[in-house]
C-alpha positions as CSV (number, residue, x, y, z in Angstrom):
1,X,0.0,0.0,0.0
2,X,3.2,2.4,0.8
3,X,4.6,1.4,-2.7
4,X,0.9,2.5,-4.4
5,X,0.4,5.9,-2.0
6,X,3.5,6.7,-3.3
7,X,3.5,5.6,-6.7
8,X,0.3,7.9,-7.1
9,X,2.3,11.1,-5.0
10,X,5.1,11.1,-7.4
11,X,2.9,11.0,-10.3
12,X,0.7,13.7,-8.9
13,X,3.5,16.0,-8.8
14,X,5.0,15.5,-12.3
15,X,1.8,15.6,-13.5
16,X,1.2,19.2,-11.7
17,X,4.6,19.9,-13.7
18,X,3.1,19.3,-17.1
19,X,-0.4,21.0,-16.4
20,X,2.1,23.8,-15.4
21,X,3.3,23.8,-19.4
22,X,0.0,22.7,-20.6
23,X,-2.0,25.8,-19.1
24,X,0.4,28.3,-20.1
25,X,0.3,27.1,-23.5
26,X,-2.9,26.9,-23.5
27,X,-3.0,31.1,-22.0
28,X,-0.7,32.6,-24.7
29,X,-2.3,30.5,-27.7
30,X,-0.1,27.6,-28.7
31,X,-1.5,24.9,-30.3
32,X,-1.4,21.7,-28.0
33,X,-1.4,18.3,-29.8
34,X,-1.9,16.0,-26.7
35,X,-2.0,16.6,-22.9
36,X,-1.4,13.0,-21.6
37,X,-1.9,11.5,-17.5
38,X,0.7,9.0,-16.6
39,X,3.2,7.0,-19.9
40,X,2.9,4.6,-22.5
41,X,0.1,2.8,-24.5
42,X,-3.5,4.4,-24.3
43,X,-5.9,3.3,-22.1
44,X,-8.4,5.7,-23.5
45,X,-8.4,8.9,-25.2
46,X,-11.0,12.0,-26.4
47,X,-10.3,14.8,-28.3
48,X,-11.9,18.4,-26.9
49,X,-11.3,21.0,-29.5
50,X,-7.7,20.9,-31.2
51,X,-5.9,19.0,-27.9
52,X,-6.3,14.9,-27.5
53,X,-6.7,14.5,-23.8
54,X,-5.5,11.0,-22.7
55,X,-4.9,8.4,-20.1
56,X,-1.8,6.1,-20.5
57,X,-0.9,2.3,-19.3
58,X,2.4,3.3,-16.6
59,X,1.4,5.5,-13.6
60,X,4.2,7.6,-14.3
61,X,3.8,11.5,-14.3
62,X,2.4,12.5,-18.2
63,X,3.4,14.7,-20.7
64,X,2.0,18.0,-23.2
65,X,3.1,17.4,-26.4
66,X,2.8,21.2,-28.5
67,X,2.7,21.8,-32.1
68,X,6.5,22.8,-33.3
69,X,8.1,21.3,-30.0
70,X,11.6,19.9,-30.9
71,X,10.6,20.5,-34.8
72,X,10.2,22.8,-37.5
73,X,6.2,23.8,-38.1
74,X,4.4,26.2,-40.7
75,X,1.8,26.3,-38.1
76,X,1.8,29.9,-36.8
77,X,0.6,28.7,-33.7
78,X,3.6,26.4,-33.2
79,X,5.8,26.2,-29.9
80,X,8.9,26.9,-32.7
81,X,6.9,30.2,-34.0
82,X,6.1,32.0,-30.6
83,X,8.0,35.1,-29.2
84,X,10.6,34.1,-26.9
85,X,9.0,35.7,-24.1
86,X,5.8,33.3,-24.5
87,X,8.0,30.1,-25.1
88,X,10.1,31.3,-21.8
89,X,6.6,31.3,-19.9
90,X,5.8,28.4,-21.5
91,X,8.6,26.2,-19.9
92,X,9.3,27.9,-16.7
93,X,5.7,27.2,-15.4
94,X,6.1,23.6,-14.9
95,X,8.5,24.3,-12.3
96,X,6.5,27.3,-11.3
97,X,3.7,25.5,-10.8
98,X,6.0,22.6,-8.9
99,X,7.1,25.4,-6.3
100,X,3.3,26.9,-6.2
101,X,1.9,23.6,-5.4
102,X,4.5,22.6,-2.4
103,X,3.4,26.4,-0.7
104,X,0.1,24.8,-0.8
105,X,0.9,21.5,0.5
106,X,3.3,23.5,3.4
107,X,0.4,25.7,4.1
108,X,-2.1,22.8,5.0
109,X,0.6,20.9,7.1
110,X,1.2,24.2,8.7
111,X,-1.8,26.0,9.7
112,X,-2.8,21.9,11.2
113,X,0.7,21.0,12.9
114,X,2.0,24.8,13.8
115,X,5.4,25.8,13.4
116,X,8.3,27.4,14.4
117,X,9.8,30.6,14.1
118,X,13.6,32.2,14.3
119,X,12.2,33.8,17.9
120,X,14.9,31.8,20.7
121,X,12.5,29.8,23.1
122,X,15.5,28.6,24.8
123,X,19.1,26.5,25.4
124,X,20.0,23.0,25.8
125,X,22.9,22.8,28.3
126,X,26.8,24.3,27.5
127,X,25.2,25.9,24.5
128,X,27.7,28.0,21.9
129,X,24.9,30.7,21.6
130,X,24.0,31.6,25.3
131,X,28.0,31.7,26.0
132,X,27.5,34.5,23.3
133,X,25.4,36.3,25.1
134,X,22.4,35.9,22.9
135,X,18.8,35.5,25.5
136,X,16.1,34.1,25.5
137,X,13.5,36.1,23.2
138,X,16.1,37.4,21.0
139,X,15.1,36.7,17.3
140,X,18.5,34.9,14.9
141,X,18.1,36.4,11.3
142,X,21.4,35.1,9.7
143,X,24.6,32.4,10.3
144,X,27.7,32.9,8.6
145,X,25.7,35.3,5.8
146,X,22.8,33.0,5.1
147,X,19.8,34.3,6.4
148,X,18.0,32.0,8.5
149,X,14.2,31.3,6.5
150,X,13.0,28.2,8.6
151,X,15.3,27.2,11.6
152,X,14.1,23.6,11.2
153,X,15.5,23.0,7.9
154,X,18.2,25.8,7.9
155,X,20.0,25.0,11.0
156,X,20.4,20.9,9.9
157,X,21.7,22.0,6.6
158,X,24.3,24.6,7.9
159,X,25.5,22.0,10.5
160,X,26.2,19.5,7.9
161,X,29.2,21.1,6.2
162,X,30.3,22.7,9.7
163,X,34.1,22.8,10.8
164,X,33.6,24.0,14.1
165,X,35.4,27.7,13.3
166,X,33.7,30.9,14.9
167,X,31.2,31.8,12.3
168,X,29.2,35.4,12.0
169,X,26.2,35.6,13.6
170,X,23.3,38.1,13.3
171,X,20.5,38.6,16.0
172,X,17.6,40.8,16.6
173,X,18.7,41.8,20.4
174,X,15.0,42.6,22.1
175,X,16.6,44.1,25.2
176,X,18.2,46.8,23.4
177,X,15.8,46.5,20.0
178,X,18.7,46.8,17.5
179,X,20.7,44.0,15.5
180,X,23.3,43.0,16.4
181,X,26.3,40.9,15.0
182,X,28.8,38.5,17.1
183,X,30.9,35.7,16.1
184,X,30.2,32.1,17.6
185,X,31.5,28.9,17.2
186,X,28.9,25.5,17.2
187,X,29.8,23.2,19.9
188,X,30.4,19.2,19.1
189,X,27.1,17.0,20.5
190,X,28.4,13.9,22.0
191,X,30.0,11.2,20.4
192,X,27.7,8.5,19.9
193,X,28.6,5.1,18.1
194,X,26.5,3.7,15.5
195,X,25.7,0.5,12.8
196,X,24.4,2.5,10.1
197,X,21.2,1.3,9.7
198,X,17.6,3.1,10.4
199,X,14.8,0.5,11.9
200,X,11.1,0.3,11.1
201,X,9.2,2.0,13.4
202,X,5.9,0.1,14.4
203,X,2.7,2.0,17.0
204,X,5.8,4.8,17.0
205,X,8.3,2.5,18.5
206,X,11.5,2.2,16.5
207,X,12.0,-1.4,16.4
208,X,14.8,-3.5,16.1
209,X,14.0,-4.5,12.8
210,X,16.3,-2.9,9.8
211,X,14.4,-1.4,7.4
212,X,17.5,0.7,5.6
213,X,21.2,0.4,5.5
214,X,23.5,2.6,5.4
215,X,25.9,2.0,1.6
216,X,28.6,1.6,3.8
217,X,27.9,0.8,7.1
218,X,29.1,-2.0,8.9
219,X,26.1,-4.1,8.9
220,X,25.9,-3.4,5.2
221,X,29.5,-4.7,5.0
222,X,28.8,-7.9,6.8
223,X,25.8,-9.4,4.3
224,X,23.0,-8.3,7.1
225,X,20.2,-7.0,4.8
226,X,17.0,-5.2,5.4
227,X,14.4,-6.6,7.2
228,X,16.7,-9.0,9.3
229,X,15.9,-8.7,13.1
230,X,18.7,-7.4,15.7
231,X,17.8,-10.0,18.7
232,X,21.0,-9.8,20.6
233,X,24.7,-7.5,20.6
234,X,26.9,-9.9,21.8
235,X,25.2,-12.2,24.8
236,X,23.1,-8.8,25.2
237,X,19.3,-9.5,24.0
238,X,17.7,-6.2,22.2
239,X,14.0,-5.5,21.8
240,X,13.9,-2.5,20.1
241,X,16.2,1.1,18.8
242,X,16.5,2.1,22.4
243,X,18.1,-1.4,23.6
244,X,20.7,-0.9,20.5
245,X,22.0,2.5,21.2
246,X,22.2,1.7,25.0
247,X,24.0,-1.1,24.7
248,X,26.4,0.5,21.7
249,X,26.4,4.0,24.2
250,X,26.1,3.1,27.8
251,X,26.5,-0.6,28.6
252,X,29.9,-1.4,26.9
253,X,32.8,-0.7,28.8
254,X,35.0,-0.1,25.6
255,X,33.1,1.6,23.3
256,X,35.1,0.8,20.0
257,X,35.4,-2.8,20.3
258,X,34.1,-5.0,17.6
259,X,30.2,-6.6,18.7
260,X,28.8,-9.3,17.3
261,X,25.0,-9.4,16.3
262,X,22.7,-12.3,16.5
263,X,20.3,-11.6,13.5
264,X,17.0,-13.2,12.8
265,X,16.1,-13.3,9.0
266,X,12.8,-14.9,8.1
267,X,11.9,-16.6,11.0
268,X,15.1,-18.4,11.4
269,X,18.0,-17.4,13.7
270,X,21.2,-17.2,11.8
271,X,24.6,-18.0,13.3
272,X,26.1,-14.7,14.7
273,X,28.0,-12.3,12.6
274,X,31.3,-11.6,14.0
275,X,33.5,-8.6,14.4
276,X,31.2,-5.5,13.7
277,X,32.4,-2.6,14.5
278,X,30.3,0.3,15.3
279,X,31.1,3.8,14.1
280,X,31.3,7.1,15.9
281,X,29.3,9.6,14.8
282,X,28.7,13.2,16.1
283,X,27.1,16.2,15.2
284,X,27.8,20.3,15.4
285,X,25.0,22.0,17.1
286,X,24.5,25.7,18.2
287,X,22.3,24.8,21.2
288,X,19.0,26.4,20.6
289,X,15.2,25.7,21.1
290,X,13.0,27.9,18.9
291,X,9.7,29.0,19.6
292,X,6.6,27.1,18.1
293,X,3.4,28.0,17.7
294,X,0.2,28.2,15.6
295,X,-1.0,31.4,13.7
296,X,-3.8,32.5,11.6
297,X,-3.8,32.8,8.1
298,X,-1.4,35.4,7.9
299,X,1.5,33.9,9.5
300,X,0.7,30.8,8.3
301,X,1.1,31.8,4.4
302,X,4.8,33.6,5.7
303,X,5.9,30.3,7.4
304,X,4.8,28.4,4.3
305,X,6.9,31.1,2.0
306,X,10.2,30.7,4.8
307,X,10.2,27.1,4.4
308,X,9.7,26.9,0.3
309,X,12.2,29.6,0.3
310,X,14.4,27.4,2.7
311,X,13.4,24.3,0.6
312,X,14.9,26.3,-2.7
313,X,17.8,27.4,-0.8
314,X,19.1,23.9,0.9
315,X,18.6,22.5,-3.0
316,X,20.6,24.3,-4.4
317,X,23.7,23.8,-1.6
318,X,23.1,20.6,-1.7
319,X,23.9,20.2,-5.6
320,X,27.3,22.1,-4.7
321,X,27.7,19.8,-2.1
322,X,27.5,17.2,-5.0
323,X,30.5,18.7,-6.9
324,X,32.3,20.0,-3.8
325,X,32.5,16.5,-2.4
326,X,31.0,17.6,1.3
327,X,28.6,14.8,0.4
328,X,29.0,11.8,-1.7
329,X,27.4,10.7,-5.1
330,X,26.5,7.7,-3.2
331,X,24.0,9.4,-1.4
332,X,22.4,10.3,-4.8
333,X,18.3,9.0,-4.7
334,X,16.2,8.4,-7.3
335,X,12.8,7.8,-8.4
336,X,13.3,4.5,-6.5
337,X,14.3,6.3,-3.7
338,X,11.9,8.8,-3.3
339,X,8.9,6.2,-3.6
340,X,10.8,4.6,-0.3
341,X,10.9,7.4,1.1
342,X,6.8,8.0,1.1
343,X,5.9,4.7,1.5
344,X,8.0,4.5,4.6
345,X,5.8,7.8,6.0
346,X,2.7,6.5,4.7
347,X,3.5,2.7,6.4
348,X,4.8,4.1,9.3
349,X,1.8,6.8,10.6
350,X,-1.2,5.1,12.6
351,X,-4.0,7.1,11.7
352,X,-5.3,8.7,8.1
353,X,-5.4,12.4,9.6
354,X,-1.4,11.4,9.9
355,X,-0.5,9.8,6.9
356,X,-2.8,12.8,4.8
357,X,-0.3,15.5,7.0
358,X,2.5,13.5,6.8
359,X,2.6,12.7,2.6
360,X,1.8,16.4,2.0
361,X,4.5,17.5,3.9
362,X,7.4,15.0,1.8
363,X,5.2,16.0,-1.6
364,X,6.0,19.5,-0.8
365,X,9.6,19.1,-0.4
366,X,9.7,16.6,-3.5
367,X,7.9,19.3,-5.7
368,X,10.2,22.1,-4.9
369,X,12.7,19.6,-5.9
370,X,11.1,18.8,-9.2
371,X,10.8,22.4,-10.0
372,X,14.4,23.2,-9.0
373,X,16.0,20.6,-10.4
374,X,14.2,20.8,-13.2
375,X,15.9,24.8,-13.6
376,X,18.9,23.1,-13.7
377,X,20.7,24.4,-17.4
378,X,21.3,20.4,-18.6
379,X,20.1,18.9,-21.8
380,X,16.2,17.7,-21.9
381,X,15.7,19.6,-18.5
382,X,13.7,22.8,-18.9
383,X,16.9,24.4,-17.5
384,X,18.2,23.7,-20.7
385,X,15.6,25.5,-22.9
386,X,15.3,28.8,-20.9
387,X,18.7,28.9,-21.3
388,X,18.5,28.6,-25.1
389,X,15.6,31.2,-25.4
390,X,18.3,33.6,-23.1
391,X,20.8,32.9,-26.0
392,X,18.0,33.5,-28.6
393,X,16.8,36.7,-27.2
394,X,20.4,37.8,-26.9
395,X,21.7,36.6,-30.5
396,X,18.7,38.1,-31.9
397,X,17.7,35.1,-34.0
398,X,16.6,31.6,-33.9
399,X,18.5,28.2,-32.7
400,X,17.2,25.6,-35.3
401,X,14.4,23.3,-33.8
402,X,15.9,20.3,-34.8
403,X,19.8,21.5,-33.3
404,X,17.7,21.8,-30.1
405,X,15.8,18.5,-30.9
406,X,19.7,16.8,-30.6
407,X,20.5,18.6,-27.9
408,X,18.0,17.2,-25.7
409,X,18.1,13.9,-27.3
410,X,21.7,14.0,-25.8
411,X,20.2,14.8,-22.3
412,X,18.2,12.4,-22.4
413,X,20.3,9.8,-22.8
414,X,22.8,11.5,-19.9
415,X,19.9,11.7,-17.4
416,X,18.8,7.7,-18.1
417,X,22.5,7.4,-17.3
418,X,22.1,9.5,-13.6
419,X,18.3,7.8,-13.5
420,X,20.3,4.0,-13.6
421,X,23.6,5.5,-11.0
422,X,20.7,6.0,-8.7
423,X,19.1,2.7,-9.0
424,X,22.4,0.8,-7.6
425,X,22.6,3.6,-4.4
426,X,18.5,2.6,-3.7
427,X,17.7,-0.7,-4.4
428,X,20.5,-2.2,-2.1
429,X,19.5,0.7,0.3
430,X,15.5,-0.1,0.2
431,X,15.2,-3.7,-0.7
């Protein structure tokens, strides 16, 4: 049922992408040919006006196929025979429309769960910030020149890549009402030691069942796979996640010894697997507890905007992240992936008022990816094409349709490429 839920969500969205194209087309007066649901053979067709409205065998996303797209036309009407302006407007609002829907989708989950806001609430204990001199009530607007949109997401993201250094910090002081700047340095959490492996969680209990593994984690390493129990760490019997990291954290005496793990696969317990050795793992934190609440309308909308400008924002480092090397191309999901990813929330929530908050809050941050990515100036991405129209409007003239026709012809065949990279980083990681 996760797989199907999901399945549908991911279609949804592309499908929002192409309606984006289709009703922009449709605005300036390009002729549409076909404005198809989901891919391949035709379940059933109809034909309203000019346009052939269809629905296809594969519940994949869909497609808006326009007169002159990719090809030379004498129709006037033709995609190739529009202004560059209305071509431009044509392509950018699939993404547009991607980004538009996810502010939706943030807004519901918002204005039902609450959220926070860059106001301080509070510290957790030896915290960087209150050394600083920063208060309680005090309001952070920026860390190390990136303005801070939605703490949640912002804060994660700028810990990632940290290397503990003082970094500049900007605060709204509400004792003395002014701004002001000071440099702070996160603070390490503690060391914790790890297997690499995240566990189903059942009635919201993280069990001690895998249900991901880590590429290159130990247990990966060893041949344990997902769905194998954890019932004991050495002659130590676990239950659930919380029996794990005590016994990895708190019951050992020497923490980076080798365990071994009694695993139950299918019923049947296996002999143990010898020699694991947990991994430490630690995190850079500035020590703060932000204020959360529920607002009307209003603030709701501005909490939506923060997090799909946040959403936008994180993207894009995260793609120079890619390049940089700060994370690895291992870490890479796709399609695959992402269909994991919400039928994991979907399997994992008890009630339907959950799962409904829950898969609109992972389709909002997939759309905004779709539309971002999707900006992205590479061959067969609409990137690619606004790019083109720049060089158009800037030349003065035309690019042939069937030069551009190659182009993303080319793209194509790079992104099946990137789409088959990401199938050895998910299957392995969610099957």
């Amino acid at each position: 049922m996760g797989i199907i839920v999901a399945l549908i969500a991911l279609s949804v969205l592309i499908f929002v992408h192409e309606l984006g194209h289709f009703m922009a087309a449709k605005a300036v007066g390009i002729k549409v040919i076909e404005f198809a649901m989901f891919m391949g053979p035709k379940l059933f067709s109809f034909k309203k006006g000019e346009t052939e409205y269809s629905l296809r065998l594969i519940p994949m996303g869909g497609f808006c196929r326009m007169e002159g797209e990719g090809e030379s036309s004498d129709d006037p009407r033709a995609f190739s025979n529009q202004a560059v302006w209305r071509r431009f407007l044509v392509i950018a609002a699939g993404p547009a429309l991607n980004i538009l829907t996810a502010f939706v989708f943030a807004s519901i989950v918002l204005s039902v769960s609450g959220f926070h806001t860059g106001k301080i609430a509070g510290f957790t204990e030896n915290s960087p910030l209150k050394a600083a001199g920063i208060e309680a009530g005090d309001r952070l607007i920026s860390y190390d020149g990136r303005r801070i949109h939605d703490p949640d997401s912002d804060l994660v993201i700028f810990m990632h890549a940290e290397d503990g250094s003082a970094k500049e910090v900007v605060y709204f002081d509400a004792s003395q009402n002014k701004k002001v700047k000071t440099a702070v340095a996160p603070s390490r959490t503690e060391t914790r030691y790890r297997l690499g492996f995240t566990a189903k969680v059942i009635d919201n209990v993280a069990t001690n069942i895998i249900g991901i593994i880590e590429p290159d984690s130990p247990l990966n390493k060893a041949g344990i796979k997902n769905g194998d129990k954890i019932i004991k760490l050495d002659d130590t019997e676990v239950h659930n996640t919380a029996d794990i990291q005590n016994y990895l954290n708190k019951t050992r005496e020497d923490k980076t010894a080798p365990i071994r793990i009694t695993i139950e696969r299918n019923g049947k317990v296996l002999p143990p697997f010898e020699d694991i050795k947990p991994f430490p793992d630690y995190q850079y934190t500035l020590g703060v507890n932000f204020e959360y609440k529920k607002g009307n309308i209003f603030e709701v909308a501005g909490a939506a905007f923060r997090y799909s400008l946040s959403t936008i924002r994180n993207v894009l480092i995260t793609l120079k992240w890619l390049f940089t090397g700060v994370i690895s191309v291992k870490e890479l999901s796709g399609p695959v992936g992402i269909i994991g990813t919400v039928g994991t929330v979907v399997e994992t929530q008890k009630t339907i008022g959950d799962i409904m908050l829950n898969l609109l809050y992972v389709s909002a941050f997939i759309s905004i990816n779709l539309g971002v990515m999707n900006l992205i100036p590479f061959p067969a991405l609409d990137g690619s094409m606004l790019l083109i129209l720049l060089i158009e409007k800037i030349r003065g003239k035309p690019i042939q349709q069937e030069k551009i026709g190659i182009i993303s012809f080319i793209g194509l065949i790079l992104l099946f490429g990137v789409l088959i990279f990401t199938l050895f980083n998910d299957i392995p990681r969610w099957f």
